[in-house]
C-alpha positions in Angstrom: 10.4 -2.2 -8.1 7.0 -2.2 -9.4 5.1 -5.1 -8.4 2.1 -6.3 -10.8 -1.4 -6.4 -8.9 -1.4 -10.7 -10.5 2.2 -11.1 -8.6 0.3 -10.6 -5.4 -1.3 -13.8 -4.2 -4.1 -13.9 -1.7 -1.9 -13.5 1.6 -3.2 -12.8 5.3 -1.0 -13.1 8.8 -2.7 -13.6 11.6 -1.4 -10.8 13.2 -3.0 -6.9 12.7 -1.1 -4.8 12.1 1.1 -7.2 9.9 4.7 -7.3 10.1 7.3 -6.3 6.9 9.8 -9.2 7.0 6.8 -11.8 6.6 5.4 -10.2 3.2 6.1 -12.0 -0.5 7.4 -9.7 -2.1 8.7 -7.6 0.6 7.9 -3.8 -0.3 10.4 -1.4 -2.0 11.2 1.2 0.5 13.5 3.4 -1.5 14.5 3.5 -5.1 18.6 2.5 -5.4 18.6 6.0 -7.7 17.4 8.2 -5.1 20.2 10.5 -4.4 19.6 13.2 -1.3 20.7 16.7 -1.7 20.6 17.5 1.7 17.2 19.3 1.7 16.7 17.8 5.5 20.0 18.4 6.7 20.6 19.0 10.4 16.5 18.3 11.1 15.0 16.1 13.5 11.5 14.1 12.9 9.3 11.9 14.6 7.5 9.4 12.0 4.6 7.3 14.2 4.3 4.0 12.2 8.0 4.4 11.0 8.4 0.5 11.9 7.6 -0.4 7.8 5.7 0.3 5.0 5.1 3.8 4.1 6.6 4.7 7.7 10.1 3.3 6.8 9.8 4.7 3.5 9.9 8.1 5.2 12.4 7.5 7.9 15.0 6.2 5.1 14.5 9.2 2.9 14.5 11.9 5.1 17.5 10.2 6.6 19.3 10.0 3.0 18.4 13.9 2.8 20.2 14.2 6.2 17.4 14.6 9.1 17.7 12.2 12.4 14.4 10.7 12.9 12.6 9.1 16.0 9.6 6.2 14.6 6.7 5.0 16.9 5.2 1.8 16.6 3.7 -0.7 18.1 4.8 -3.6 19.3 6.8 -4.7 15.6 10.5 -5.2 16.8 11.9 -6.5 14.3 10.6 -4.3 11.5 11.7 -1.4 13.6 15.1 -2.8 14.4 15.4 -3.0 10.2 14.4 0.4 9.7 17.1 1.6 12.7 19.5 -0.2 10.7 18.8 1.2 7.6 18.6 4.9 8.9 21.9 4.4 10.6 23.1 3.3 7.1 22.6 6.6 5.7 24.9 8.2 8.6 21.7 9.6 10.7 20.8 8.8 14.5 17.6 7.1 15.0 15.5 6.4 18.3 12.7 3.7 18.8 9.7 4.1 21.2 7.4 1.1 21.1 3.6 1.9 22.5 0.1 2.9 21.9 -0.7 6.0 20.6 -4.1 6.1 21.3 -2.5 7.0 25.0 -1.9 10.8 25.3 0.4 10.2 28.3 2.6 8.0 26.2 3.1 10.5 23.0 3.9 13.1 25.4 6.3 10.8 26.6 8.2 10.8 23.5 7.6 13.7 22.8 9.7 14.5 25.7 12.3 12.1 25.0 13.3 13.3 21.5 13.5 17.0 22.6 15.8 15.5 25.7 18.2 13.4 22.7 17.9 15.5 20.1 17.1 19.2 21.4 14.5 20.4 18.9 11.9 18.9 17.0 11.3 20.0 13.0 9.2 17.6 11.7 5.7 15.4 13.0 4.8 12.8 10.5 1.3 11.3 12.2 1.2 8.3 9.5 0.5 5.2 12.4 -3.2 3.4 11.8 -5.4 0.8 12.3 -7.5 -1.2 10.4 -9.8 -4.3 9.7 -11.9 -5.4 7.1 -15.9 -6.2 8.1 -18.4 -6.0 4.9 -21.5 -5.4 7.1 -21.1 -2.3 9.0 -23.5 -3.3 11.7 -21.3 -6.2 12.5 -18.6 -4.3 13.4 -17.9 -4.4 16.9 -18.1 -1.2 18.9 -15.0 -1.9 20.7 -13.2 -1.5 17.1 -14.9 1.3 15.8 -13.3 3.4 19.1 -10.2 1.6 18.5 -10.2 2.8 14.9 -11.2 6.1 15.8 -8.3 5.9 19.1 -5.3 5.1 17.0 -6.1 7.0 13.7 -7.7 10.4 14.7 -7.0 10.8 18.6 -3.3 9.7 18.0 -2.9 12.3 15.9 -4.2 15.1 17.7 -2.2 13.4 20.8 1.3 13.6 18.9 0.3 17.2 17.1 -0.6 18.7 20.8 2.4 17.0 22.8 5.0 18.1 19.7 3.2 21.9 19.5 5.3 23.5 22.5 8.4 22.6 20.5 7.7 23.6 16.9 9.4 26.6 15.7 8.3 29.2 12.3 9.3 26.9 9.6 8.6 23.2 11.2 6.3 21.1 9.3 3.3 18.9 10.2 2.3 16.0 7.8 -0.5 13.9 8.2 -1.0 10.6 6.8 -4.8 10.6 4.9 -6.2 7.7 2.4 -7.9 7.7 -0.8 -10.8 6.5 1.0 -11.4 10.0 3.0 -12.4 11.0 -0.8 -13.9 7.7 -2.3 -15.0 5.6 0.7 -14.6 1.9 1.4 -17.8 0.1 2.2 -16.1 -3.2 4.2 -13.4 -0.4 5.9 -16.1 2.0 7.1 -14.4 3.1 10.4 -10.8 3.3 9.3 -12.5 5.2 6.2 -14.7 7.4 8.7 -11.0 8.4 10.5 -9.2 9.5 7.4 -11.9 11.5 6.6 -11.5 13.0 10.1 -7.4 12.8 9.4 -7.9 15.1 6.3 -10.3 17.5 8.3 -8.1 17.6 11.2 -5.2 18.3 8.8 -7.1 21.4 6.9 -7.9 22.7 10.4 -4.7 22.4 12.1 -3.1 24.6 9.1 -5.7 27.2 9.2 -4.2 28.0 13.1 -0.7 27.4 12.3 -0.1 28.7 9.2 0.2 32.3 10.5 2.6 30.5 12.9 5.0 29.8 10.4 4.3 26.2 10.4 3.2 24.4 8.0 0.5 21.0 7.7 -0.2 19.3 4.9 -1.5 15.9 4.0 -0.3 12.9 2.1 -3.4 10.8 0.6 -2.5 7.1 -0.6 -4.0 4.5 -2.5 -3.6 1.2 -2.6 0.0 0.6 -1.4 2.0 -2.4 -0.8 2.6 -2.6 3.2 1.3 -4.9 5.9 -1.2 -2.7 6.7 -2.9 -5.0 3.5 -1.9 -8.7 4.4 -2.8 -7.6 8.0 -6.0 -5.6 8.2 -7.6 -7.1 4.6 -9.1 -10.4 4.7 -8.5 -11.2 0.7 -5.5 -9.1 -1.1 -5.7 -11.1 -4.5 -5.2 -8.6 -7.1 -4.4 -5.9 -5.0 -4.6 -2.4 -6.6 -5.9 -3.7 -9.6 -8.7 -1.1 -9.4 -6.6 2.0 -10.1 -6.0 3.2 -13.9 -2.1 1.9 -13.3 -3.9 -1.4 -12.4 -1.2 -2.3 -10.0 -0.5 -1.4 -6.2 2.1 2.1 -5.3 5.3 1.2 -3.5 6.4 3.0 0.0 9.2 4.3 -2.5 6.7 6.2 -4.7 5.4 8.0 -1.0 8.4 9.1 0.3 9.8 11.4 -1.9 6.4 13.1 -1.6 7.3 13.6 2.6 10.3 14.9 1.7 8.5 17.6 -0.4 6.2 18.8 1.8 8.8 18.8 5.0 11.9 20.6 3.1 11.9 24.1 1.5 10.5 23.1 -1.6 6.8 23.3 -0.2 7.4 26.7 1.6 4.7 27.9 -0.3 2.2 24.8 0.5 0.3 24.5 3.5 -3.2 22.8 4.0 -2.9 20.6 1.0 -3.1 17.3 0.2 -0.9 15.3 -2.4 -2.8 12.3 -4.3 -0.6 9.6 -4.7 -3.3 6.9 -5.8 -2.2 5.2 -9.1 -4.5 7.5 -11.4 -7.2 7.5 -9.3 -8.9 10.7 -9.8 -10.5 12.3 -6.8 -12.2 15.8 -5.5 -9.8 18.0 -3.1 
């Protein structure tokens, strides 16, 4: 379901982050063609912002290819409730923790949890984030600009050093980057400032673990159709009208790429990141 950057009308919720269920048109989470072929079978991953969006994409595909996943999110029930639901669909156990990953007690905490449930841990997709638009940089509020910085890059490292004593040779890391680590976003500075960080952090973390046996890679989007947009942007007229495909990506077009870059397909590819951006051509 590709959605035309016109079809999307200017559309905020009050809330940040915004909710799935309240967005017109509701994303496209996976394509009805996409068959698995078991390439995750018998895994377990933990997706952080698995609630909706790009998140859910993941959960439902690595769930089609087989692997039980635990999501993080917030505080957005009902979104994760869906995405439960549609895991369990696929014939694959799933496991909610609700809670604030900037916290390094709590991502221990589940951390803990899914190696009690599930016994082993495969895969860490650190894809939760925050963000708010503010045009003038020096108007935006030092409270936020930790927050950013909290959720985006100290929740990663948090879930990445809490899953670390369970990882085996051949689990996978994949870290959830933006187009705008590469590009920039004046009136996003600080959520920019933390993907950059994510992608750095990302590069890093594979040049220890490679040697390891496990691998960390890094998914960069571009403008994608989630309520991470209706909540965090203030106008989202025309969204993704900027890239050459002059529309926005759907979660759908993501999560085959997760699936790539977790499964045996990638066992070659570590300390990469894959550009899926609409055309946009970037360095890296």
């Amino acid at each position: 379901m590709k959605v035309s950057a016109e079809e999307i009308d200017n559309q905020t919720q009050e809330r940040n982050p915004g909710v799935e269920y309240k967005m017109d048109p509701e994303p496209e989470y996976i394509r009805d063609d996409y068959k698995g072929s078991e390439k995750l079978k018998g895994k377990v991953a933990l997706i952080t912002g698995g609630d909706s969006g790009i998140g859910r994409s993941v959960a439902v595909h690595f769930a089609r290819e087989g692997a039980d996943v635990a999501i993080v999110y917030l505080d957005e029930d009902r979104d994760a409730k869906k995405t439960k639901e549609l895991v369990e669909a696929e014939g694959q156990k799933c496991m909610l923790f609700s809670g604030d990953q900037s916290k390094p007690e709590f991502c221990k905490e589940v951390v803990d949890k899914v190696i009690s449930n599930f016994g082993k841990l495969d895969c860490l997709v650190n894809n939760a984030a925050y963000q708010n638009q503010i045009s003038d940089f020096t108007e935006i509020p030092n409270e936020q600009w930790k927050r950013t910085f909290a959720v985006n890059a100290d929740g990663y490292f948090y879930f990445a050093k809490a899953a670390m004593p369970h990882l085996k040779k051949g689990a996978t890391i994949i870290n959830t980057s933006s187009v705008n680590a590469y590009v920039g976003m004046g009136s996003m500075l600080d959520y920019s400032s933390t993907k950059g960080a994510n992608l750095a952090f990302s590069r890093s973390l594979a040049d220890q673990l490679t040697p390891k046996g496990i691998r960390v890679n890094t998914v960069a989007p571009g403008p994608i159709w989630t309520p991470f947009i209706p909540g965090g942007m203030k106008n989202t007229e025309n969204f993704g009208k900027m890239t050459p495909m002059e529309r926005p990506g759907q979660p759908s077009e993501l999560g085959p790429a997760y699936v790539y870059l977790a499964s045996k397909d990638s066992s070659y590819v570590a300390g990469q990141t894959i550009h899926i951006n609409g055309g946009m051509i970037v360095g890296g």
